[in-house]
N, C-alpha and C positions, 0 to 999 in steps of 0.2 A: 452597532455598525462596526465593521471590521474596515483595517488597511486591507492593501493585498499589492506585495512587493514580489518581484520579480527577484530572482537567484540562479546561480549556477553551481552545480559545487564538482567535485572531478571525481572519476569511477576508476576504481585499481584496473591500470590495463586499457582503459577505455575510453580516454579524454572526460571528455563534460558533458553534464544533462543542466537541460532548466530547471527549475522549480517555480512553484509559487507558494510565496507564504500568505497566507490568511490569518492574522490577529487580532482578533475582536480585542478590545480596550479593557473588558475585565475580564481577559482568558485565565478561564481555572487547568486546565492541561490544552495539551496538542494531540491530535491523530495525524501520524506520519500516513500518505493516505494513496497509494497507487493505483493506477488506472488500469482499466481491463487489457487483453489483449488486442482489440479492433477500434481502440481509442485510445485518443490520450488526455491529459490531464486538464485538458480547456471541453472539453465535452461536456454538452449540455448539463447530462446526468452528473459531472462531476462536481461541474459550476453550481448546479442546487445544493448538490448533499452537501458541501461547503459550508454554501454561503446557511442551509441551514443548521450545522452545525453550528457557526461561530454565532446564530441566535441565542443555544444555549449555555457561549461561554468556549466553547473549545474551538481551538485556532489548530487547523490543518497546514501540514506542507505536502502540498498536490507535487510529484515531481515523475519528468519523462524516463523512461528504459533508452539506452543509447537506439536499440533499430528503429525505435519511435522517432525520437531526436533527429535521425538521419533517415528519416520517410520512409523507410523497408517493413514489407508486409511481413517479414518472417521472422518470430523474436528471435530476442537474443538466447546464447545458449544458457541451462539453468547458473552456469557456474555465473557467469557477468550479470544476469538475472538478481541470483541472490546479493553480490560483491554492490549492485546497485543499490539492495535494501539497507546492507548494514552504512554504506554513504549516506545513505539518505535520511538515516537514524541520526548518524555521527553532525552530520547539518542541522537536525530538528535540535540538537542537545546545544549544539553551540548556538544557535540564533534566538534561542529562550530556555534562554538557562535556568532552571529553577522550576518549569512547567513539568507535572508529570507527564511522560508518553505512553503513548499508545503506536501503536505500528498495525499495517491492516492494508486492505484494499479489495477491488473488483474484480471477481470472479480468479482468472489465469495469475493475476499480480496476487492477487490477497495468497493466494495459494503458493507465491513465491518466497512472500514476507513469512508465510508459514515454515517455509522450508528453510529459508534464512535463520530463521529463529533455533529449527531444529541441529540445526549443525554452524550454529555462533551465537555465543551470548549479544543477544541485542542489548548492549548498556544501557541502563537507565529504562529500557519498555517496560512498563507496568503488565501489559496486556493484549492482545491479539482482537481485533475486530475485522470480519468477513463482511463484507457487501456478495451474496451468491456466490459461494463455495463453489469449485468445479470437484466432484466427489470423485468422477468419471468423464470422457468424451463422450459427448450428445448421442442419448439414449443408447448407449452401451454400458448398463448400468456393473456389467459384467469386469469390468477392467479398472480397478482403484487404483485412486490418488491419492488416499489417503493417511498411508498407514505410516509416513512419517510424526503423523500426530501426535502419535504414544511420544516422542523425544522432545514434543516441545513443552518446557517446563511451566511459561507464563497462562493463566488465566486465557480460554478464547472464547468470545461472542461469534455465533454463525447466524447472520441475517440470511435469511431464506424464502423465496418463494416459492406456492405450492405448483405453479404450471417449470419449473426449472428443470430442464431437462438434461441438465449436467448434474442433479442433485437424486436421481431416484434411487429406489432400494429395489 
């Protein structure tokens, strides 16, 4: 059984996002854990992969991008985008301290924390975890997003499914 405490912490430039933290009671690490682009971080899908996470030990902090935050369909740009993740790192280090992290997320976001990572050291991330990678925009497998990759130094897991049609080759 996990807590799950509610947070806000402040974005360079951009006021404040919620979070939530997730901490099962014998948490071995945390996955700092962003939501897709067409959701935010109480979404069903988010709420499972969580709460099954913290079955096996690892405590998430689920947290919102400010145009989420402030109900606007259109994200934020990548620079506030990224500026989010490294907050949201710098929050997961201070509220469990000693927890190894992981940084990661769904689809648009996990691809932001990628890019975060590419150009700033995420202190203290062990490692990179994708929920659906967006490689491309929907079946235009012609136009990459990916080639920031080569600069990120940490370890990355790409969950992937086979019908994804942001994932083709």
């Amino acid at each position: 059984m996990a807590t799950v405490e509610q947070l806000r912490f402040a974005v360079e430039g951009d006021g404040e996002v919620s979070a939530l933290l997730s901490l099962p009671v014998k948490a071995r690490r945390m996955l700092v854990l962003a939501h897709g682009a067409g959701a935010g971080m109480s979404h069903p899908f988010m709420e499972k992969l969580a709460g099954e996470l913290a079955n096996v030990g690892m405590a998430t902090l689920r947290y919102q991008f400010p145009y989420m935050e402030q109900h606007r369909r259109v994200p934020d740009s990548p620079a506030v985008l990224t500026a989010t993740v490294v907050a949201a790192v710098r929050t997961a280090a201070n509220v469990a301290p000693g927890l190894p992290l992981l940084a990661g997320g769904k689809s648009m976001d996990g691809r932001m924390t990628s890019q975060a990572a590419a150009r700033h050291p995420l202190n203290g991330v062990r490692g990179l975890v994708f929920f659906g990678f967006p490689l491309h925009p929907p079946n235009r497998p012609g136009t990459k997003r990916g080639d920031h990759l080569a600069k990120v130094t940490a370890p990355m897991l790409f969950l992937q499914g086979t019908r994804d049609t942001l994932c083709r080759s």
